[in-house]
C-alpha atoms as a printed R data frame, in Angstrom:
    type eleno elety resid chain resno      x       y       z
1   ATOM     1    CA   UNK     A     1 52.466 -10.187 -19.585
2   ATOM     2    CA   UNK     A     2 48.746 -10.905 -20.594
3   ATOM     3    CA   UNK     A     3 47.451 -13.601 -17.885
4   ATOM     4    CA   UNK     A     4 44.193 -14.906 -17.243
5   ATOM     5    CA   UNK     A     5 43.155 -17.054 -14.388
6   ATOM     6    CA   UNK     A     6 39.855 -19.093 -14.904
7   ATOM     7    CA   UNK     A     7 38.551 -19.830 -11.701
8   ATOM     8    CA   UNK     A     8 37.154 -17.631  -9.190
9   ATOM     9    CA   UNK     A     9 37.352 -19.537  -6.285
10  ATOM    10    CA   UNK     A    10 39.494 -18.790  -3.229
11  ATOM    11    CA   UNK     A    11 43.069 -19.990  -5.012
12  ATOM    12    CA   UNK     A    12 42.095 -18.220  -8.210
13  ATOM    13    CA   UNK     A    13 41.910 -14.751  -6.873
14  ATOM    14    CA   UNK     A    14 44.431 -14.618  -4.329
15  ATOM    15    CA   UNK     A    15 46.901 -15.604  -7.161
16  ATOM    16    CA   UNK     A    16 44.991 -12.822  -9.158
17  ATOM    17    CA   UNK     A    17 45.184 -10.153  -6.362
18  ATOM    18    CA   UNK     A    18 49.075 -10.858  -6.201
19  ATOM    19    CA   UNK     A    19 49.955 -10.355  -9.902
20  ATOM    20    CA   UNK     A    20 47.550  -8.096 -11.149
21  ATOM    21    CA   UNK     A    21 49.452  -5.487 -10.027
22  ATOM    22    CA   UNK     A    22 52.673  -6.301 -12.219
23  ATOM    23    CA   UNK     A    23 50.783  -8.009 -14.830
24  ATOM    24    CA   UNK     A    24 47.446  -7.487 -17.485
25  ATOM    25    CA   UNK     A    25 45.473 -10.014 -15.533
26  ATOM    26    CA   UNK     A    26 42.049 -11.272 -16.427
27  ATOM    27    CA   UNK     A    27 39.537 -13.216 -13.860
28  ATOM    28    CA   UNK     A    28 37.170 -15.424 -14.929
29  ATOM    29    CA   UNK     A    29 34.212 -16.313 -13.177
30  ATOM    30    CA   UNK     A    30 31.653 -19.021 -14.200
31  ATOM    31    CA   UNK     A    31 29.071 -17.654 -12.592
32  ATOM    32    CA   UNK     A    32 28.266 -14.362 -13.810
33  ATOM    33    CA   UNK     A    33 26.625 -12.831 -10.794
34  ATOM    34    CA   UNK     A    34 29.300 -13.657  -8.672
35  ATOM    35    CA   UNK     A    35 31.710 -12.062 -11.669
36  ATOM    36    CA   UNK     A    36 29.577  -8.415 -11.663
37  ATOM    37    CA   UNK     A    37 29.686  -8.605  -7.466
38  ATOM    38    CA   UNK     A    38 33.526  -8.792  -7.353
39  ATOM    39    CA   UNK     A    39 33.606  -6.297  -9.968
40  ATOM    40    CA   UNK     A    40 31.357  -4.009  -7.908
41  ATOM    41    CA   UNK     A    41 32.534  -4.569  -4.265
42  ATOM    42    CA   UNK     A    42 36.284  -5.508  -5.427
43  ATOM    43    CA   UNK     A    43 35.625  -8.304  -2.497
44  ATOM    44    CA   UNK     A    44 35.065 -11.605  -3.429
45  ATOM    45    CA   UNK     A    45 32.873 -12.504  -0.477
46  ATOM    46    CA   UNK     A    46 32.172 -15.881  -1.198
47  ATOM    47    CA   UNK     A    47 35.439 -17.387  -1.073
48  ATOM    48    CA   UNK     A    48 38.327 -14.929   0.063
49  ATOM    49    CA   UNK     A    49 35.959 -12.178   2.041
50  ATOM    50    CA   UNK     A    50 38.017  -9.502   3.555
51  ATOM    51    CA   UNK     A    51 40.661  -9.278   0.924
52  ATOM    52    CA   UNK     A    52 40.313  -5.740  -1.090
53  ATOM    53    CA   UNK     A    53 41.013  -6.652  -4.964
54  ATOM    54    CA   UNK     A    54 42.937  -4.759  -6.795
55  ATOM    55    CA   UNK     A    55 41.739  -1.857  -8.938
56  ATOM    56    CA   UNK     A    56 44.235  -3.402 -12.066
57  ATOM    57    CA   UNK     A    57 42.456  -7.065 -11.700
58  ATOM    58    CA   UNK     A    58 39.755  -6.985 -14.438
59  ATOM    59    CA   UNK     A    59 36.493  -9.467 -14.065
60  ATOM    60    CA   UNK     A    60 34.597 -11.664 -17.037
61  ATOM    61    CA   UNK     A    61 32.219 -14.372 -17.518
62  ATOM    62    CA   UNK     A    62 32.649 -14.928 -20.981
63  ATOM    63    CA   UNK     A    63 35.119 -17.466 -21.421
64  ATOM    64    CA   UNK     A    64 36.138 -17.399 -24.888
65  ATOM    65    CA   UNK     A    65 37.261 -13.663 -24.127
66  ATOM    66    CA   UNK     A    66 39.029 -14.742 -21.154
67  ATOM    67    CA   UNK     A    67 41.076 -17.545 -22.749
68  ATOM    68    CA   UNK     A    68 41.683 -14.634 -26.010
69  ATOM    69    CA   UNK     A    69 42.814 -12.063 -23.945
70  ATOM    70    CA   UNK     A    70 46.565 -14.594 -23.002
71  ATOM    71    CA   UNK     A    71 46.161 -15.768 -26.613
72  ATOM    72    CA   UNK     A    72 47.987 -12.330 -27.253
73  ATOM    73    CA   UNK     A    73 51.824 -12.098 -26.789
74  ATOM    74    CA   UNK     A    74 52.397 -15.305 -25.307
75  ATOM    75    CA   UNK     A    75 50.357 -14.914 -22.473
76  ATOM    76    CA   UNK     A    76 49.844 -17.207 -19.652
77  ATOM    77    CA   UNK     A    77 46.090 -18.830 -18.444
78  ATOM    78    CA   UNK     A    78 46.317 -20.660 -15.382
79  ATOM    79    CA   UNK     A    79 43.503 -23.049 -14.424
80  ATOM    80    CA   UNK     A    80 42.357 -22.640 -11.057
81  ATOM    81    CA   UNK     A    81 39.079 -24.776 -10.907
82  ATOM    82    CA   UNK     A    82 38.305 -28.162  -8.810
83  ATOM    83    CA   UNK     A    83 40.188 -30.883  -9.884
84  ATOM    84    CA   UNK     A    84 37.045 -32.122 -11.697
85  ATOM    85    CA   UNK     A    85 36.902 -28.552 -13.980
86  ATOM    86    CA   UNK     A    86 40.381 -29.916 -15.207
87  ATOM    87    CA   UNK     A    87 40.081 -31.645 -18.617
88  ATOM    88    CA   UNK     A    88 37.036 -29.119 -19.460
89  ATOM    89    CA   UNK     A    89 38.818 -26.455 -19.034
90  ATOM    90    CA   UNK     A    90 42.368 -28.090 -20.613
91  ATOM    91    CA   UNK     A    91 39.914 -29.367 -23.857
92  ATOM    92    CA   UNK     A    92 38.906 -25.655 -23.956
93  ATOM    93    CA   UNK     A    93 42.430 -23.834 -24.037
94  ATOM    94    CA   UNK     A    94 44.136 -26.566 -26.380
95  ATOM    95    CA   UNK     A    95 44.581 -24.422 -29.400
96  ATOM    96    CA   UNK     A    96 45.201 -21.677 -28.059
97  ATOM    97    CA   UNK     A    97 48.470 -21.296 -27.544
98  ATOM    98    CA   UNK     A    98 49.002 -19.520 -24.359
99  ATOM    99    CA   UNK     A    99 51.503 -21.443 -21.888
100 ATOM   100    CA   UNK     A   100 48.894 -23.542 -19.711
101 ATOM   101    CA   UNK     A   101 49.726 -24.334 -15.594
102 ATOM   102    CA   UNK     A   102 46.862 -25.422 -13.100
103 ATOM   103    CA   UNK     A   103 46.625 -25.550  -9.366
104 ATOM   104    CA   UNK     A   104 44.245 -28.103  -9.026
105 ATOM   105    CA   UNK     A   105 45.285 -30.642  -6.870
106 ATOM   106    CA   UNK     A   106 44.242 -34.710  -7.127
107 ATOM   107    CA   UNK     A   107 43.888 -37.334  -9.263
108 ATOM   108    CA   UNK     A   108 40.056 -37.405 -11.672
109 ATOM   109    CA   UNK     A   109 37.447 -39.426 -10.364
110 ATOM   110    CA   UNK     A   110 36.707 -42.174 -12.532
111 ATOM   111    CA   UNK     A   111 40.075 -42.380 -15.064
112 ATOM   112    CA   UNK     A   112 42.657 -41.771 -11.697
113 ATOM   113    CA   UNK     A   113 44.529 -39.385 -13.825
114 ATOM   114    CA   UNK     A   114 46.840 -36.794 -12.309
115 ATOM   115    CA   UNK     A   115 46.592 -33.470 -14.467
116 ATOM   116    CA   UNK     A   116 49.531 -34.057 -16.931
117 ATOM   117    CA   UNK     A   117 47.889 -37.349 -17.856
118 ATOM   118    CA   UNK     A   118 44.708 -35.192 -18.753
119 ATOM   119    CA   UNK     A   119 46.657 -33.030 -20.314
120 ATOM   120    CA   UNK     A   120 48.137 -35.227 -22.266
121 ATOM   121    CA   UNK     A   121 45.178 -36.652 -23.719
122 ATOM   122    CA   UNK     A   122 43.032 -33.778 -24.459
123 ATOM   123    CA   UNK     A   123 45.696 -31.095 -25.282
124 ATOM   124    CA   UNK     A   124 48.930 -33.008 -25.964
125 ATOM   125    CA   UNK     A   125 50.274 -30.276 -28.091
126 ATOM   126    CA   UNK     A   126 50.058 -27.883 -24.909
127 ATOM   127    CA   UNK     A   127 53.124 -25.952 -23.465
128 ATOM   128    CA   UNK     A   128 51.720 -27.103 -19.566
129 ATOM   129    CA   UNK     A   129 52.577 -27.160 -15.929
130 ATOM   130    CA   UNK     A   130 51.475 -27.617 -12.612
131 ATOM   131    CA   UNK     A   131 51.682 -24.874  -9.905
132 ATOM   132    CA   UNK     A   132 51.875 -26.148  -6.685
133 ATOM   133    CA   UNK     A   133 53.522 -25.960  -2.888
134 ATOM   134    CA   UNK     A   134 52.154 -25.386   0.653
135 ATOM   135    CA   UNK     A   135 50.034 -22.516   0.124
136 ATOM   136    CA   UNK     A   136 46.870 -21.136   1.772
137 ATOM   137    CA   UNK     A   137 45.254 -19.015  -0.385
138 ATOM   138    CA   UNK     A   138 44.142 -16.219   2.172
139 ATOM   139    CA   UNK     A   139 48.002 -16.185   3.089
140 ATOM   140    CA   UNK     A   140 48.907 -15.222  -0.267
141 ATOM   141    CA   UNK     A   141 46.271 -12.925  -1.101
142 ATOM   142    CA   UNK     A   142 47.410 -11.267   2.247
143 ATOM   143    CA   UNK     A   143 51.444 -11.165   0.498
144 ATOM   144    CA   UNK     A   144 52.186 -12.948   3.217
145 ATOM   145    CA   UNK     A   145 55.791 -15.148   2.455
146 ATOM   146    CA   UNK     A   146 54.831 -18.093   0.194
147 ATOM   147    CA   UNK     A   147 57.162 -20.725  -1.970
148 ATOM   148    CA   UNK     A   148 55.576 -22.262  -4.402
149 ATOM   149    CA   UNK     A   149 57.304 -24.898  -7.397
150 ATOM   150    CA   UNK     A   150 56.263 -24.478 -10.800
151 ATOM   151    CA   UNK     A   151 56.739 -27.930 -12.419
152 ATOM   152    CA   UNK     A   152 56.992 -28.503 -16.233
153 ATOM   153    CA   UNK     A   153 58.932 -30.840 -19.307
154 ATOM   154    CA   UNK     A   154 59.294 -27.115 -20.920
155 ATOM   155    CA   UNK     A   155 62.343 -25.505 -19.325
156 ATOM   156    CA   UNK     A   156 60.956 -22.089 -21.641
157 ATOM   157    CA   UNK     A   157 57.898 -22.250 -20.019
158 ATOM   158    CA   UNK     A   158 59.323 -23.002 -16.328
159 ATOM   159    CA   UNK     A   159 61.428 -19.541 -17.236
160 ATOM   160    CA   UNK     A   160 57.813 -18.178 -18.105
161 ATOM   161    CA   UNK     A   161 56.333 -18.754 -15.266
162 ATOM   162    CA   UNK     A   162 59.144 -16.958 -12.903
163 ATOM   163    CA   UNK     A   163 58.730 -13.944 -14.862
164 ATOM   164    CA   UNK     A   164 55.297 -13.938 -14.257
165 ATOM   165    CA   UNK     A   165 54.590 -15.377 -10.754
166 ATOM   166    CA   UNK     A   166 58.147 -14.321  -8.688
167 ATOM   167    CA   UNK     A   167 57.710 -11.403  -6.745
168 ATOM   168    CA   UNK     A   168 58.274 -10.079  -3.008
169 ATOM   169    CA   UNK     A   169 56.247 -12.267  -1.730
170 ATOM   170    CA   UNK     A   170 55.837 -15.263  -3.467
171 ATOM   171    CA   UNK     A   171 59.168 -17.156  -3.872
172 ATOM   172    CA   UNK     A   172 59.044 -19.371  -7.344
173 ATOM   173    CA   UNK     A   173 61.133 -23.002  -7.519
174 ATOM   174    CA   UNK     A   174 61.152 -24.771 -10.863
175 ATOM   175    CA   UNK     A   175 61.240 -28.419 -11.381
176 ATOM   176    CA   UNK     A   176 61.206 -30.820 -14.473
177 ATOM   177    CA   UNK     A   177 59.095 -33.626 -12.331
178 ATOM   178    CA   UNK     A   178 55.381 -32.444 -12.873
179 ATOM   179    CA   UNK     A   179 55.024 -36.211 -11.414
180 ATOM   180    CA   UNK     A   180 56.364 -36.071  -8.470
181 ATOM   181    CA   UNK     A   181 54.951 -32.199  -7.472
182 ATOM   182    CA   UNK     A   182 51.395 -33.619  -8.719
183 ATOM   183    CA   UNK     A   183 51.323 -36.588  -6.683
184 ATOM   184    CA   UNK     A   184 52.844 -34.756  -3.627
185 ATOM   185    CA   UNK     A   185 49.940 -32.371  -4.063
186 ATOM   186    CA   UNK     A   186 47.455 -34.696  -4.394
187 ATOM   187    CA   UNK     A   187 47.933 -37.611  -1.760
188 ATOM   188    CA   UNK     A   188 49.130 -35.017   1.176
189 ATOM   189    CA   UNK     A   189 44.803 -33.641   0.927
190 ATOM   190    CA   UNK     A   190 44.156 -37.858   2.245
191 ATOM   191    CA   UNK     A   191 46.768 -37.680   4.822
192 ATOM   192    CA   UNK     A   192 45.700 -34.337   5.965
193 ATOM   193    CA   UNK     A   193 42.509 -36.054   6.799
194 ATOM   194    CA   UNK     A   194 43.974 -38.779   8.828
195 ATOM   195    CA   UNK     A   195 45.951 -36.248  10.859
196 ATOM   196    CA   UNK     A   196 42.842 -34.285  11.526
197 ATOM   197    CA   UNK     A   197 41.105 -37.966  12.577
198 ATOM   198    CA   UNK     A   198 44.115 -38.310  14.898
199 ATOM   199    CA   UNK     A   199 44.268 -34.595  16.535
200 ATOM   200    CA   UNK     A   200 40.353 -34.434  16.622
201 ATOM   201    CA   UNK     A   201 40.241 -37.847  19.010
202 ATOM   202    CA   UNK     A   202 43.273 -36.073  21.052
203 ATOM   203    CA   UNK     A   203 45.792 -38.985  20.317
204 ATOM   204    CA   UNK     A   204 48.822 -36.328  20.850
205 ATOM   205    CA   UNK     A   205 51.898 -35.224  19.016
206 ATOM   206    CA   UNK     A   206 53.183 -38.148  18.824
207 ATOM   207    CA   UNK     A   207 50.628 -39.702  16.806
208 ATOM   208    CA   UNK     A   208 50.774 -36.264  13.976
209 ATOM   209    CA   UNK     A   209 54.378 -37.102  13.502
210 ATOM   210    CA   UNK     A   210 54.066 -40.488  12.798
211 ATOM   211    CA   UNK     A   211 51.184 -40.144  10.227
212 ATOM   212    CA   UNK     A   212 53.032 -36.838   8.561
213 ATOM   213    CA   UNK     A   213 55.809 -39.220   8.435
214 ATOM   214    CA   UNK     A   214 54.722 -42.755   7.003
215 ATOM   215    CA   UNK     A   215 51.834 -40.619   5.578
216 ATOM   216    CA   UNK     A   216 55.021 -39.120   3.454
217 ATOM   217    CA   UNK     A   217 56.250 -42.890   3.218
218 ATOM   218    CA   UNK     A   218 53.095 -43.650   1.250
219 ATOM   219    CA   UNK     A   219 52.898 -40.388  -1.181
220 ATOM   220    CA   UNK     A   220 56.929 -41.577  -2.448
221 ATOM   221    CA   UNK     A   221 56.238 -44.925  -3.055
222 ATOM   222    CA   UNK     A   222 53.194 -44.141  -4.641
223 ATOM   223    CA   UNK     A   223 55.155 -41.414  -6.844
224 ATOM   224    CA   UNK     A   224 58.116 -43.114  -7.828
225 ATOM   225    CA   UNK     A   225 56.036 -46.078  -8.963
226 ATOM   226    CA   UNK     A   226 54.392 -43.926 -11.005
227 ATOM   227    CA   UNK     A   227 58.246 -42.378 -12.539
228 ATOM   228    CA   UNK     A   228 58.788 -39.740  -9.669
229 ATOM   229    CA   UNK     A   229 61.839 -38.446  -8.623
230 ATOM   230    CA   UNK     A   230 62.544 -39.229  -4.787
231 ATOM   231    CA   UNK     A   231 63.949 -35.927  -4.390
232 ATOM   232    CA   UNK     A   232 61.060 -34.132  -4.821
233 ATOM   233    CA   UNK     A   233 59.063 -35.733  -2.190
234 ATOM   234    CA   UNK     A   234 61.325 -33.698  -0.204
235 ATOM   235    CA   UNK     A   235 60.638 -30.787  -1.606
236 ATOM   236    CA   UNK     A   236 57.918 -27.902  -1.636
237 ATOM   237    CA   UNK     A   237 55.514 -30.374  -3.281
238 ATOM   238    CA   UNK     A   238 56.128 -33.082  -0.807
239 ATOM   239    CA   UNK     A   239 57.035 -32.585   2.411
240 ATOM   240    CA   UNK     A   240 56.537 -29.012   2.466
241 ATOM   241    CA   UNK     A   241 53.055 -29.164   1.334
242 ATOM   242    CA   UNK     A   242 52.083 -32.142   3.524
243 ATOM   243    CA   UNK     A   243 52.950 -30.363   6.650
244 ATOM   244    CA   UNK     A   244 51.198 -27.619   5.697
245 ATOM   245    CA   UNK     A   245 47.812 -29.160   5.235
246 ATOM   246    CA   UNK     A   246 48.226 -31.473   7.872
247 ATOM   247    CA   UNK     A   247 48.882 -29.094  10.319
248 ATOM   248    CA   UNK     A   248 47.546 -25.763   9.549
249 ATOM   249    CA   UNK     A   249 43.516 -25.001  10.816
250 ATOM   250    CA   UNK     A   250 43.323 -23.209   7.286
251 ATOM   251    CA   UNK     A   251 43.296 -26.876   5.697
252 ATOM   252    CA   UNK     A   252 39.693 -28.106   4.652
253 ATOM   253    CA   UNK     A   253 40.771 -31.520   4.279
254 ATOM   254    CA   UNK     A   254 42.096 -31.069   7.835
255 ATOM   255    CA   UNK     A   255 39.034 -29.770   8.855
256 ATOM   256    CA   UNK     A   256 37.280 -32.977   7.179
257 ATOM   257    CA   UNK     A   257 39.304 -35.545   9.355
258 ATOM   258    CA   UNK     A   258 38.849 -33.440  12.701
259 ATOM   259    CA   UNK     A   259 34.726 -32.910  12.655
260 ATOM   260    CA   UNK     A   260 34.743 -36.650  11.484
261 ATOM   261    CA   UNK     A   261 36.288 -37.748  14.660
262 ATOM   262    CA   UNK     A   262 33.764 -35.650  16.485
263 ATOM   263    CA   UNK     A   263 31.049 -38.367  15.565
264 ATOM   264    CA   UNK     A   264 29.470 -35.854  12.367
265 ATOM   265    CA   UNK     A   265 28.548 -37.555   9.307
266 ATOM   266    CA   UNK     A   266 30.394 -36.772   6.080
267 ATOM   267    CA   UNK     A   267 27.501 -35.163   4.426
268 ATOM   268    CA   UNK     A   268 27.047 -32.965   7.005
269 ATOM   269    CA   UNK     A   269 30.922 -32.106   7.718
270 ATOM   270    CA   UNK     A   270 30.936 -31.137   3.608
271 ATOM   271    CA   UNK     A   271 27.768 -29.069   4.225
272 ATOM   272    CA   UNK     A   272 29.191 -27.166   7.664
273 ATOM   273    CA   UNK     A   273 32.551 -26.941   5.331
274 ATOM   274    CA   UNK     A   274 31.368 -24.948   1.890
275 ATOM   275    CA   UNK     A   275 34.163 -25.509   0.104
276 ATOM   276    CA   UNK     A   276 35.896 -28.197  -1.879
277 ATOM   277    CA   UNK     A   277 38.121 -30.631  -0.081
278 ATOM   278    CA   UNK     A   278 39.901 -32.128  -2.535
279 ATOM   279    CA   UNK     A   279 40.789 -35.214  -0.488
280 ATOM   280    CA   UNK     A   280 37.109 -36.358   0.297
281 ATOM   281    CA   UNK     A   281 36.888 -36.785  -3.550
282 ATOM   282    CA   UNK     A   282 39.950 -38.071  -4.143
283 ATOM   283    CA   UNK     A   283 41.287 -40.247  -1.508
284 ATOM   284    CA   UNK     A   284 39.311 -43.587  -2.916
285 ATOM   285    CA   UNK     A   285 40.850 -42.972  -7.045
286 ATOM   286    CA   UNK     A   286 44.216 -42.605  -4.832
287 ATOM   287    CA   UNK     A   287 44.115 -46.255  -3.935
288 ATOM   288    CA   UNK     A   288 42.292 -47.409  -6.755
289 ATOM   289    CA   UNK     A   289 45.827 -46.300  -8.121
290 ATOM   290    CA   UNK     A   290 48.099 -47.420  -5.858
291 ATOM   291    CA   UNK     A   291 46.304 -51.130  -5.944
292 ATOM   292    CA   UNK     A   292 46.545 -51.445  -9.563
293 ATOM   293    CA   UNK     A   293 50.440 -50.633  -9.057
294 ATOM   294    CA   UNK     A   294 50.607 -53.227  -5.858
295 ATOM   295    CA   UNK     A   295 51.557 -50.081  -3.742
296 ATOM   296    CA   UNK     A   296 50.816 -50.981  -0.474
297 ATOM   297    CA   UNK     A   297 48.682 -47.466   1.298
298 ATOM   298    CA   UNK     A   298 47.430 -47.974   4.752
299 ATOM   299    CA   UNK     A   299 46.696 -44.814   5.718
300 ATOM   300    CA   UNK     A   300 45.221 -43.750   2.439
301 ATOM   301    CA   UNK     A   301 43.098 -47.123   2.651
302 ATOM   302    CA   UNK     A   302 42.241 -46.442   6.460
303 ATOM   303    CA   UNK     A   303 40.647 -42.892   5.550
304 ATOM   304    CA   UNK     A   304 39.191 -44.221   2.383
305 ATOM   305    CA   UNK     A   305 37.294 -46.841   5.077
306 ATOM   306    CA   UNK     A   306 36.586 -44.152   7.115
307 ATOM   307    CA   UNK     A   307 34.959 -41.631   4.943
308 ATOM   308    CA   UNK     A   308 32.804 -44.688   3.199
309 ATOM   309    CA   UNK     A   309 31.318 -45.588   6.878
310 ATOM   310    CA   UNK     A   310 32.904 -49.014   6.743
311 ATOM   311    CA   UNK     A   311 35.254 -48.088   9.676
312 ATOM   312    CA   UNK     A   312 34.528 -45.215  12.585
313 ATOM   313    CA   UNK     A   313 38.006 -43.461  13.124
314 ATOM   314    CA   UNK     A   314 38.529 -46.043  16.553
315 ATOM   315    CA   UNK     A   315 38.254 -48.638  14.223
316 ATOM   316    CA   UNK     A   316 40.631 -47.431  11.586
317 ATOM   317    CA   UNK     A   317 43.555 -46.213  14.148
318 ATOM   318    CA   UNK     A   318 43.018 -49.810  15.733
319 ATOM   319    CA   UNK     A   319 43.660 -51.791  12.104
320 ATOM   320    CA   UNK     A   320 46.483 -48.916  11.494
321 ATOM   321    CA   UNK     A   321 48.106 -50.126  15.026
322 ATOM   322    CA   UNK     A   322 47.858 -53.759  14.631
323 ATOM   323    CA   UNK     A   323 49.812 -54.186  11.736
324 ATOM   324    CA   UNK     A   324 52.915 -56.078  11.679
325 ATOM   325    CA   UNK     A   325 55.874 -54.635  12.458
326 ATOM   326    CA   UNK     A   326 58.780 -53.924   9.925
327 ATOM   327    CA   UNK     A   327 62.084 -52.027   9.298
328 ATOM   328    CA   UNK     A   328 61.316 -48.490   8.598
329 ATOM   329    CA   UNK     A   329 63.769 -48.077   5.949
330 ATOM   330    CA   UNK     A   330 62.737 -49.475   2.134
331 ATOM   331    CA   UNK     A   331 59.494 -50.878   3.929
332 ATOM   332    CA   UNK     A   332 56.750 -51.142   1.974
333 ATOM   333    CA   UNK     A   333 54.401 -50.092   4.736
């Protein structure tokens, strides 16, 4: 199968360096220094140093050659850019009739779209889907055991994507709720922060399991308002994914919520960090969301507080503790 992945960032080439073997896979790189040093060194030491890239996995900076080379025999282009990259990169595949699936994770600053809402405005004739699942990307460039969910309307294309992705290593779920796996993937990055607010100011085990929990709480309601399925909160997408980032010292967003509780700024936590966290830019357009669908979010509003400077973590874990209490099950908070 012809696939091309546009996006050289850390996600983009470890899901390169796993399929290139099995597959005529294509990496594109914006930048096209950074595209002739992978090529050269077959390291891309920017974003996933360390992992040796395989001699199969070809390198461009020309886009229109990347997004022609899956135009051929039904090929595949998967979209691995910031969540921001999104409908650029969606506007610029539209016609070409490849089967389209993105990793990106979050909803877009300014319209709060999730990615088959952008999708569905700027390439609604698109076969698309969203990758996603608790996945590091070092992990997976490593073929270390990963399950992912690919998550599409088109059962053809869900097939598609099995044939292409599936291997030894990587373990490949299908769904038909590209809601419910995009909002899983997108409100776990805010909760991840809160959980790294909590560990980083020592407040215990205790205290990660109950945000992990009502932090999932928030992500369902939040989903099914928006036509979810509960089930898949449950799921790879959901709980699986949440854990993950909450948890594991790979997660930047993670790493955002435990420097912040060390007393560092934001800007300078984002600088020390190098990389995207997707929750940072996210987390505010998440309640933006949930507000205009009177979905009550306390911990999403609490980090949202937190990472404006309005409340110092203290502050938000006191307003968090204060609130009434209520029957956990069907509470709306």
């Amino acid at each position: 199968m012809r696939i091309t992945v546009l996006g050289a960032g850390a996600w983009g080439t470890a899901l390169s360096v796993g399929i290139a073997p099995r597959h005529d896979t294509l990496l594109w790189a914006r930048d096209a220094a950074q595209a002739t040093q992978i090529a050269a060194t077959r390291d891309n030491q920017r974003y996933l140093p360390g992992v040796a890239l395989p001699a199969a996995l070809r390198l461009t900076a020309d886009l229109n050659a990347a997004i022609a080379h899956a135009q051929m025999h039904g090929g595949l282009i998967v979209i691995a850019t910031p969540m921001s990259g999104l409908r650029e990169m969606l506007a610029r595949c539209a016609t070409s009739g490849a089967g389209l699936w993105w990793l990106c994770k979050g909803f877009e600053a300014g319209t709060g779209a999730l990615g088959h809402e952008v999708a569905r405005e700027v390439a609604p004739a698109a076969r698309v889907g969203v990758l996603s699942g608790p996945s590091f990307a070092l992990e997976v460039a490593r073929g270390q055991p990963t399950a992912l969910v690919a998550a599409s309307t088109d059962e053809a294309l869900r097939n598609q994507a099995v044939e292409a992705f599936h291997s030894e290593s990587l373990r490949l779920y299908t769904s038909a709720d590209p809601v419910g796996v995009e909002v899983g993937g997108a409100v776990k990055n805010v909760i991840a922060i809160a959980t790294g607010i909590a560990d980083g100011m020592g407040l215990g085990l205790n205290a990660r399991a109950a945000l992990v929990t009502r932090g999932l709480a928030e992500i369902t309601r939040l989903g099914t308002a928006l036509g979810a399925r509960v089930d898949t909160f449950m799921g790879l997408s959901g709980l699986g994914d949440l854990v993950l980032t909450a948890t594991g010292d790979l997660s930047r967003n993670r790493q955002v919520g435990l420097q912040l509780a060390q007393g560092r700024s934001l800007p300078e936590v984002l600088a020390a960090l190098g990389h995207v966290a997707e929750g940072v830019y996210s987390a505010a357009t998440v309640l933006a969301r949930a507000q205009a669908l009177g979905v009550d979010m306390p911990i999403t509003a609490a980090v949202v507080a937190v990472l404006d400077g309005r409340l110092t973590p203290a502050q938000a874990l006191e307003r968090l503790m204060r609130r009434q209490a209520r029957a956990e099950a069907g509470s709306t908070g």
